[in-house]
C-alpha positions as CSV (number, residue, x, y, z in Angstrom):
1,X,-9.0,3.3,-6.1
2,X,-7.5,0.2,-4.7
3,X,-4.9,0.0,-1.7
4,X,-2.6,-2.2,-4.5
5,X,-3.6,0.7,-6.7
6,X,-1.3,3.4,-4.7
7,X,1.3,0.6,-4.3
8,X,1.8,0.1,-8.1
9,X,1.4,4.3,-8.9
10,X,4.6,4.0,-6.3
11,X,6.5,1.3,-7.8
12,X,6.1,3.0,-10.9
13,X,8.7,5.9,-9.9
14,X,11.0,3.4,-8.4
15,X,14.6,4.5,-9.9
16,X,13.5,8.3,-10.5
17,X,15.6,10.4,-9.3
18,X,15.5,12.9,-6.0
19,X,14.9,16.4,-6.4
20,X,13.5,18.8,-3.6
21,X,10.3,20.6,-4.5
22,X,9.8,18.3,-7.4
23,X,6.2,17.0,-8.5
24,X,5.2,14.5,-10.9
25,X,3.6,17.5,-13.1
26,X,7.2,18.9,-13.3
27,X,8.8,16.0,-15.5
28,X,11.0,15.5,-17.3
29,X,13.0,17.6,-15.1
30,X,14.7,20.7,-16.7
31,X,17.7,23.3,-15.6
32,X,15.2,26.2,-15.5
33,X,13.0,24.2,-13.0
34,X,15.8,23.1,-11.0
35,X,17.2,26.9,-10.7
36,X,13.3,28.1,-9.8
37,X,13.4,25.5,-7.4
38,X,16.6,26.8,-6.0
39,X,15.7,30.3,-5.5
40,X,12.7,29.3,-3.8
41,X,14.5,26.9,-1.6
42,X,17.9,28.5,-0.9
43,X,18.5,26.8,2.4
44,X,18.5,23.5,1.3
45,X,19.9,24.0,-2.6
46,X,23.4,25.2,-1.3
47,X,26.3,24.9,-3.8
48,X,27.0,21.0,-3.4
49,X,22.9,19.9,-3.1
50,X,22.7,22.0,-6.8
51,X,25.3,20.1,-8.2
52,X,24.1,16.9,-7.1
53,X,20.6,17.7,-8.8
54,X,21.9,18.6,-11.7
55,X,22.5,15.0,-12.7
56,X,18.7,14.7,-12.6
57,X,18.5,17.2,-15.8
58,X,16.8,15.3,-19.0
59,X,15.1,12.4,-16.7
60,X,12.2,11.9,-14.1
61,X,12.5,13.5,-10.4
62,X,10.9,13.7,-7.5
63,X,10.4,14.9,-4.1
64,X,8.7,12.7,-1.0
65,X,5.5,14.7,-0.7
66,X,5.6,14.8,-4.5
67,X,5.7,10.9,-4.2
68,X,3.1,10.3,-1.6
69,X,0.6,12.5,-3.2
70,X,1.3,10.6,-7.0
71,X,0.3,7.3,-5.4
72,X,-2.6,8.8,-3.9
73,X,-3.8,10.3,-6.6
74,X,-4.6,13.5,-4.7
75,X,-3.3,17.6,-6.0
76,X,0.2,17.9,-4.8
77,X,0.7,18.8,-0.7
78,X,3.9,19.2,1.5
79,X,4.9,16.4,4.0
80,X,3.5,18.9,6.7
81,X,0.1,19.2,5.0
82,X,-0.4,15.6,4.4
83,X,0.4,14.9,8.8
84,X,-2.8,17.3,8.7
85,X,-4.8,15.1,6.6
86,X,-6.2,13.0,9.5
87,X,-7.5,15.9,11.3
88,X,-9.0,17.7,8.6
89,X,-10.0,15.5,6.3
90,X,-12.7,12.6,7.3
91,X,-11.0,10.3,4.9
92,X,-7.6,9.8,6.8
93,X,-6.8,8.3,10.1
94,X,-4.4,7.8,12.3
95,X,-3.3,3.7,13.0
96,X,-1.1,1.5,14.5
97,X,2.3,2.1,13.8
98,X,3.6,-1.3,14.1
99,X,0.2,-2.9,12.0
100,X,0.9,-1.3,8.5
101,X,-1.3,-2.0,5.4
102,X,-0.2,-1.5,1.9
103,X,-1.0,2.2,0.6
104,X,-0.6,3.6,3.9
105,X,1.3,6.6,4.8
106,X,4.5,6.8,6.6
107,X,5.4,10.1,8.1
108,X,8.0,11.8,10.1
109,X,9.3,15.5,10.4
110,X,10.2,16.0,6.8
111,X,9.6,13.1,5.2
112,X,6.5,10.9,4.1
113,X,6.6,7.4,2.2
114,X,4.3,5.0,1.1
115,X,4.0,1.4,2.5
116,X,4.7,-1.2,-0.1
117,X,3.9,-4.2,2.3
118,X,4.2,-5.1,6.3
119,X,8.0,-4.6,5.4
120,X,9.1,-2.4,3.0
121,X,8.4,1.3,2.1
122,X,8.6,3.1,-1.1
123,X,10.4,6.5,-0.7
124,X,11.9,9.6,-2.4
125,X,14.6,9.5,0.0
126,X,17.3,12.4,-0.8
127,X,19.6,13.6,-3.6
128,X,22.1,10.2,-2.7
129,X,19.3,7.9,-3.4
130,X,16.3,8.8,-5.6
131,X,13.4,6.6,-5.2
132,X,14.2,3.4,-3.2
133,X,12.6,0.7,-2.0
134,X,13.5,0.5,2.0
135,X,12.6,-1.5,5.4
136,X,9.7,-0.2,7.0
137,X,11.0,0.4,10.7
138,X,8.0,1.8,12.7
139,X,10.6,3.4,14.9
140,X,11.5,5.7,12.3
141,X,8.5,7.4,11.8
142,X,6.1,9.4,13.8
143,X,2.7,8.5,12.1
144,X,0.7,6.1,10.0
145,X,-1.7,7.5,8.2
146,X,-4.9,5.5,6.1
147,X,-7.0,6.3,3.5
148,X,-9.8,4.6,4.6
149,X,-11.6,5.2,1.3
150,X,-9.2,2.5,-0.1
151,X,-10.9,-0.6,-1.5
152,X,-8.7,-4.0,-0.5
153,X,-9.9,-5.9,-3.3
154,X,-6.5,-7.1,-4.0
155,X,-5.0,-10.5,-2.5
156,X,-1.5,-10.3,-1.4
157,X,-1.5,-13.6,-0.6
158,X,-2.5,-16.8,-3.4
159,X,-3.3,-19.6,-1.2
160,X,-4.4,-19.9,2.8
161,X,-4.6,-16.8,4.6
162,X,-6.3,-16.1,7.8
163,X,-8.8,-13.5,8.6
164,X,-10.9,-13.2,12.1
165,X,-9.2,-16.4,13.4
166,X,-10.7,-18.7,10.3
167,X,-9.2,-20.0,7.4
168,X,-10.1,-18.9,3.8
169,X,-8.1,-19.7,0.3
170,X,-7.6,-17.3,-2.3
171,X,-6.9,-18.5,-6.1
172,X,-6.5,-15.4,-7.5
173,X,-5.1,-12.1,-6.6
174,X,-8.1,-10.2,-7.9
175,X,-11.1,-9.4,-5.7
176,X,-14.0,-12.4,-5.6
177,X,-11.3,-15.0,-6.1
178,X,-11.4,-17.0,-3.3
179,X,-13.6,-20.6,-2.6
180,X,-16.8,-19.4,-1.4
181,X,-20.2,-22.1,-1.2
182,X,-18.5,-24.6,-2.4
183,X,-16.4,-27.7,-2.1
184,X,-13.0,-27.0,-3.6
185,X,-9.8,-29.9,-4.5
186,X,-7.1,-28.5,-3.2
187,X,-3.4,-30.1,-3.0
188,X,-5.5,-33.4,-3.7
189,X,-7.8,-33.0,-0.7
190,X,-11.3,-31.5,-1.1
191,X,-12.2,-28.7,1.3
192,X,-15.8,-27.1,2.1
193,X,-16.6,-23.5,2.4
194,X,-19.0,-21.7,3.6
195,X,-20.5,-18.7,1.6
196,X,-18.5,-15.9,3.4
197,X,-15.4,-17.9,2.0
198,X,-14.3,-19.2,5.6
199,X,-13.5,-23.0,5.6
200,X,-15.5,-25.1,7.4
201,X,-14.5,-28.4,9.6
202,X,-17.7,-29.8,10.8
203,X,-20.8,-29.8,11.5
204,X,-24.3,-31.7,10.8
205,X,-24.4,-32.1,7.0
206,X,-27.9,-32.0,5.7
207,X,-29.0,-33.8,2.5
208,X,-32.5,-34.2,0.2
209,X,-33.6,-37.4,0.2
210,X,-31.1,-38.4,-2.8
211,X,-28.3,-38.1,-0.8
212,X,-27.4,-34.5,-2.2
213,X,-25.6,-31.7,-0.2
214,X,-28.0,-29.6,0.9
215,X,-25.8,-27.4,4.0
216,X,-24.6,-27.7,7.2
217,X,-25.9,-26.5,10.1
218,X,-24.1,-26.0,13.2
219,X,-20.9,-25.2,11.7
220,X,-17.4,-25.4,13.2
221,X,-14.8,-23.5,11.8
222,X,-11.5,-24.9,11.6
223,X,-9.3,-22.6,14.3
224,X,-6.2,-20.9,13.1
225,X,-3.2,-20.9,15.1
């Protein structure tokens, strides 16, 4: 499972509407759900919350955890379970807060999200709102939380990007396609990189005794600023 993978599983309930104690197993919601969730919950489903999660009766609804845990692909947990998950399970860490990667968890008290990009969340955010797409404010949550089992074989970016300091071009969003060993025309001006993908500047170009490119040894990278 891909970090892009959790991202999409997200998008995917984007519009659905908010119900506490709701899972993805629990669609399309029904009245008798919606009063079993009520007498389980009676603090929270007062008189005005029921009637507001009513409206979600006949359609698709959802709770945070119930979110987080669908785009993970992992059985269904509460928000307070899932801050656990770094301590119990060797999978999960704790990172930066203010260096988020897509597929990451967000987590406060009482609420978990999913990361959509360095910017934006995707969250089951409360009866007003269903599932939103937000701004990710770091300040707003206690926790970041990473799978670390999570393959990035997926390119946000189609064109330059910068990893390490060096330069390197993806063509594709899809894993493998980026210029690697190669010379590569791009914009009408040919570029040379080196097998790792990482584009090279200069160095001492070595040939056969035809004249054809061989390598280069002694490379220079060309530094990103």
């Amino acid at each position: 499972m891909t970090r892009q993978d959790v991202v999409e599983r997200a998008q995917s309930l984007l519009g659905w509407y908010y119900v506490y104690g709701a899972k993805y197993a629990n669609n399309p919601i029904t009245l008798n759900l919606i009063n079993r969730l009520r007498a389980q919950n009676s603090q929270v489903y007062t008189d005005s919350y029921y009637n507001k999660t009513l409206k979600a009766v006949g359609h698709n609804g959802i709770d945070c955890s119930g979110l987080v845990c669908y785009a993970m692909n992992i059985p269904d947990i509460g928000s307070w379970y899932i801050s656990d998950l770094p301590r119990i399970d060797i999978e999960y860490c704790l990172v930066d807060k203010t260096k988020p990667e897509p597929g990451d968890i967000a987590w406060r008290s009482g609420h978990v999200a999913i990361i959509e990009n360095a910017t934006t969340i995707i969250e089951a955010k409360g009866v007003d709102y269903g599932v939103i797409r937000s701004p990710y404010n770091p300040n707003s949550f206690t926790e970041l939380i990473r799978r670390t089992t999570l393959l990035s074989n997926y390119y946000e970016n189609i064109g330059w990007n910068i990893t390490d300091g060096k330069w390197w071009y993806a063509y594709g969003h899809n894993k493998g396609e980026y210029y690697h060993g190669c010379f590569a025309t791009i914009n009408g001006k040919m570029y040379l990189f080196d097998e790792n993908g990482y584009l090279i500047s200069g160095g001492d170009y070595i040939t056969d005794s035809d004249g054809a490119f061989l390598r280069v040894d002694n490379i220079v990278y060309m530094e990103a600023k």
